[in-house]
LUMMITOR-944402 format. One record per residue: residue in three letters; x negated, y negated, z of N, C-alpha, C, O in turn. Coordinates in steps of 0.02 Angstrom, whole numbers, plus 50000, padded with zeros to 5 digits. Layout:
AlaXYZXYZXYZXYZ ...
This chain:
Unk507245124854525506745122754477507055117854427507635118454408 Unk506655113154409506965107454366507035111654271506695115254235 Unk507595108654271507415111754187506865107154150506825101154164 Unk506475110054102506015104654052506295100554028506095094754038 Unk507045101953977507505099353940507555092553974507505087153946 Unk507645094054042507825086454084507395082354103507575076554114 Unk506695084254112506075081354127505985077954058505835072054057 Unk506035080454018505725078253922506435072153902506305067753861 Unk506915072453923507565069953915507325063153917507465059753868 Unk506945060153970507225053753999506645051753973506135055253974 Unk506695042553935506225041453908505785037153951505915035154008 Unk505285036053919504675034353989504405026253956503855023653969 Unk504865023753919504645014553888504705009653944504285005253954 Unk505135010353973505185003354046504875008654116505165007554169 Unk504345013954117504005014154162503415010454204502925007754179 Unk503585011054283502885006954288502205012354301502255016654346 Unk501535012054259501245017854269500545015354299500245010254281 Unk500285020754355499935018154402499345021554389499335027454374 Unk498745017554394498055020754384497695023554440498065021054483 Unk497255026954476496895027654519496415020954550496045016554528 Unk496685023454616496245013954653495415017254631495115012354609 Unk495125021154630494525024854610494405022554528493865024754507 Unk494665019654494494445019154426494165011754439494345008054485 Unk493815010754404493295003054382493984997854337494554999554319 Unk493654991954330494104991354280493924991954201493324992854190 Unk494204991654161494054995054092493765000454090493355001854046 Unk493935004354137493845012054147494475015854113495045013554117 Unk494285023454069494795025954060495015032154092494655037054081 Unk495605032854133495785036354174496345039554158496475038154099 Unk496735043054179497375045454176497845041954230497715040054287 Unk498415041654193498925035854235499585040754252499735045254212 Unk499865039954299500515042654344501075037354326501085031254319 Unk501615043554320502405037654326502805042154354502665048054349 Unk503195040654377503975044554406504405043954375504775039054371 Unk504445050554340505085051154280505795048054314505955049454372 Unk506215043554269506725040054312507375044554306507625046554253 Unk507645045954380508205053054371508015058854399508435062054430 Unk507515060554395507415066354399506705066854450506345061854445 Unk506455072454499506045072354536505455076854498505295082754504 Unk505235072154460504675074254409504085068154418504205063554457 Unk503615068254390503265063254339502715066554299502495072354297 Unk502565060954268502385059054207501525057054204501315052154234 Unk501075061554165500505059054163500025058854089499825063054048 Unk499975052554096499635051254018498875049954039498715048754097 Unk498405050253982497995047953966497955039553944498205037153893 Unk497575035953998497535028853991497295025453911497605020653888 Unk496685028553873496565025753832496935028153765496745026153710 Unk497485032553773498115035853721498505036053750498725041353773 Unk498785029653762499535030953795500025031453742500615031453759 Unk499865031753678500305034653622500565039853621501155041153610 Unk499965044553635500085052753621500595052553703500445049453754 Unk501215056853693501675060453720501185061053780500575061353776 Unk501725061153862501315062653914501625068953943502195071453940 Unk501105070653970501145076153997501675077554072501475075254126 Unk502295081054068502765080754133502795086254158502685091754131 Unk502995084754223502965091054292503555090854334503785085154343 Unk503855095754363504085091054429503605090154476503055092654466 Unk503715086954528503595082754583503225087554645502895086154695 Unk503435093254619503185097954672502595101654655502115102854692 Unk502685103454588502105107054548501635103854547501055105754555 Unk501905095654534501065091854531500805091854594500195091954598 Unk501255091754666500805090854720500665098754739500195099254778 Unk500905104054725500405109154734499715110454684499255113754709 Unk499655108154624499165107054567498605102454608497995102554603 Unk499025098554649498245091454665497995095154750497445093954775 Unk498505099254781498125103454844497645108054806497045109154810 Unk498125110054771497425116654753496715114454746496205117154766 Unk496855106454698496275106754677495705102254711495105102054697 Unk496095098454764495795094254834495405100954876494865099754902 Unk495645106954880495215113254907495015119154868495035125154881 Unk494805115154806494205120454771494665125154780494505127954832 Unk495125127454759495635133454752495855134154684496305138054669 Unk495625131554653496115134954577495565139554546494965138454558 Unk495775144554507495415152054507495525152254427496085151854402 Unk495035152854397494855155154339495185161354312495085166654342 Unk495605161154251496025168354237495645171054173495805176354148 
């Protein structure tokens, strides 16, 4: 498991961050980056890319986007 410490470590200013081919343009979406170093990324909100983004590793996010491609994530 990745530590947070190391995911939060690396700063995210010379990222390149990618929108959904599904968004319009001047649409606001949430944008993807690949934390550099580490097998994480990085997801912000397009129209606040100020506010701090939100990081994962690499694995969590692709079990987070199966779950939720098959109506599987369960209400606690």
């Amino acid at each position: 498991m990745i530590d947070t410490n190391d995911i939060y470590a690396v700063p995210l200013d010379n990222v390149l961050w990618h929108k959904s081919s599904y968004t319009a343009n001047n649409s606001n979406c949430v944008e993807v980056a690949a934390v550099p170093g580490v097998p994480a990324l990085a997801i912000r909100d397009s129209k606040n890319p100020e506010i701090p983004a939100l990081r994962s590793g690499a694995g969590q996010v692709r079990s987070f986007l199966s779950a939720l491609a098959a109506d599987a994530l369960v209400e606690a």
